[in-house]
Structures are given as C-alpha cells and as structure tokens.
C-alpha positions in Angstrom: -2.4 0.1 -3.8 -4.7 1.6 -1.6 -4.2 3.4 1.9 -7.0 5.2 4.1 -5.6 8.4 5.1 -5.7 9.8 1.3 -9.3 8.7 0.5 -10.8 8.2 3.5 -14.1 9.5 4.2 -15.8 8.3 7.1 -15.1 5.7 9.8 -17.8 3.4 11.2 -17.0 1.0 14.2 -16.4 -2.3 11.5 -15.0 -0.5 8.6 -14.4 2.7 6.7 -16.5 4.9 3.6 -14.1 5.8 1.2 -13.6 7.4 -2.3 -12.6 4.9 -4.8 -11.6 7.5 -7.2 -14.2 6.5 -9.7 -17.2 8.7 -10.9 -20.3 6.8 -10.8 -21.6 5.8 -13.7 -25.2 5.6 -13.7 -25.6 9.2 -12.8 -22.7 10.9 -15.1 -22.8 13.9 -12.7 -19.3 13.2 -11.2 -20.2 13.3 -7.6 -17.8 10.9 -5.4 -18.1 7.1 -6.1 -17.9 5.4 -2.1 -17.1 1.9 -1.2 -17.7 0.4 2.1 -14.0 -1.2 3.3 -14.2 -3.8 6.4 -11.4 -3.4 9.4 -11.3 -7.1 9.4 -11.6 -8.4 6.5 -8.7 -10.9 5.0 -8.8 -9.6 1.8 -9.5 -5.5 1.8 -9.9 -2.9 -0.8 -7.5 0.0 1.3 -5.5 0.0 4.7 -5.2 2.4 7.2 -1.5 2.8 6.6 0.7 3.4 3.7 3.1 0.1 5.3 0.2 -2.1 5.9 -0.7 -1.2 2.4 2.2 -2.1 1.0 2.9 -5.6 3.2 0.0 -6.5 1.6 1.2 -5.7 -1.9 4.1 -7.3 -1.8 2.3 -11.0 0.3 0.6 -10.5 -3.3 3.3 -9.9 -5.4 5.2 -12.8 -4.1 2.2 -15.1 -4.6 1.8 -13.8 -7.9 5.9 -14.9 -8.8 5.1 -18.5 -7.0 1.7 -19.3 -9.3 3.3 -17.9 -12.6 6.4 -19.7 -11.9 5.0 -23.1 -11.8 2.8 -21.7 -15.0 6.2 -21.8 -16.9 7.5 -24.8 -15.7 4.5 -26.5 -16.9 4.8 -24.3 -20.2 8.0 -25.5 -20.3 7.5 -29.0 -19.6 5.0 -29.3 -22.3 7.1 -27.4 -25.2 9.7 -30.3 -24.7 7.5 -33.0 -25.1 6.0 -31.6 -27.8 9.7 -30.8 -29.5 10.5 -34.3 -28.9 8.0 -35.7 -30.8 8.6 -33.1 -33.6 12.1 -34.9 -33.8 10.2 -38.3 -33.6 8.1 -36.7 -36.8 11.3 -35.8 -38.7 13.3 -39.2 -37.8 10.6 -40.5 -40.1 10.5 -37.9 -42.7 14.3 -38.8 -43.2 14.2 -42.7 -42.8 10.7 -43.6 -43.9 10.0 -45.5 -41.4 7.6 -45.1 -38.0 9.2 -46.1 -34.7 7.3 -48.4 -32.8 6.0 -47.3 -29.4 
C-alpha cells in the first residue's frame, strides 16, 4: 500500500514522480529508483492519501475473497466427485463386480 505524501517527489499536471523504494539495479550505486504514477489512472501504483490508499486496498482485498472463494468451491466440487468414484472403485474391490454406467 502505497500513498504520495511519504514518497512523493515531484508533481507534474497528469501524475506524480515518486520513489518506489527500490535501488536501481543496473547501476548498483543506490541512487533513488523513480516511477511515474498517473492522477487518473484506474489502476495506480500510490494515492495521494493514506484513505484513498487504503479504499483501494480493501476494493482489492474483497475481490481477492470473491475469486478465491469460487476457486474452493470448485476445489471442492471436484474432490467430491472424485471421492465418489473412489467409493465406486472400492464397491468393486469388495464385490468383484463393475457397475454399469
């Protein structure tokens, strides 16, 4: 989570210069790494607040939950059908016979 006022260095009229925190690392001489931030963009790197920051966080947080949710329901979904043709499997073990389908 990124907000402006703690790494920002310079404003330009569509978007903001700011440190990213990382040392470059084709020149190893640990001057400031800067990335270019749009105003407008939908999806940005930093925000000029600590609240918008975190709004945006937690929008992707809770989308996060919704797409791993339906992950385990499908996860879920599959390990049954796969359990209930292990008990198929070991109906036959025990009888000797194959169900018909």
């Amino acid at each position: 989570m990124v907000h402006l006022y703690s790494c920002g260095l310079r404003e330009t009229p569509c978007g903001w210069w700011i440190d990213d925190g990382s040392l470059r690392s084709w020149g190893g001489d640990g001057s400031i790494s800067e990335r270019w931030v749009s105003k407008k963009g939908k999806k940005r790197y930093a925000y000029p607040t600590e609240r918008e920051a975190l709004e945006n966080y937690a929008a992707r947080k809770r989308r996060q939950i919704t797409i791993l949710s339906h992950q385990i329901s499908h996860a879920e979904a599959g390990l049954e059908e796969a359990e209930n043709r292990l008990m198929e499997f070991k109906a036959e073990d025990i009888f000797g016979e194959e169900k018909a389908e």
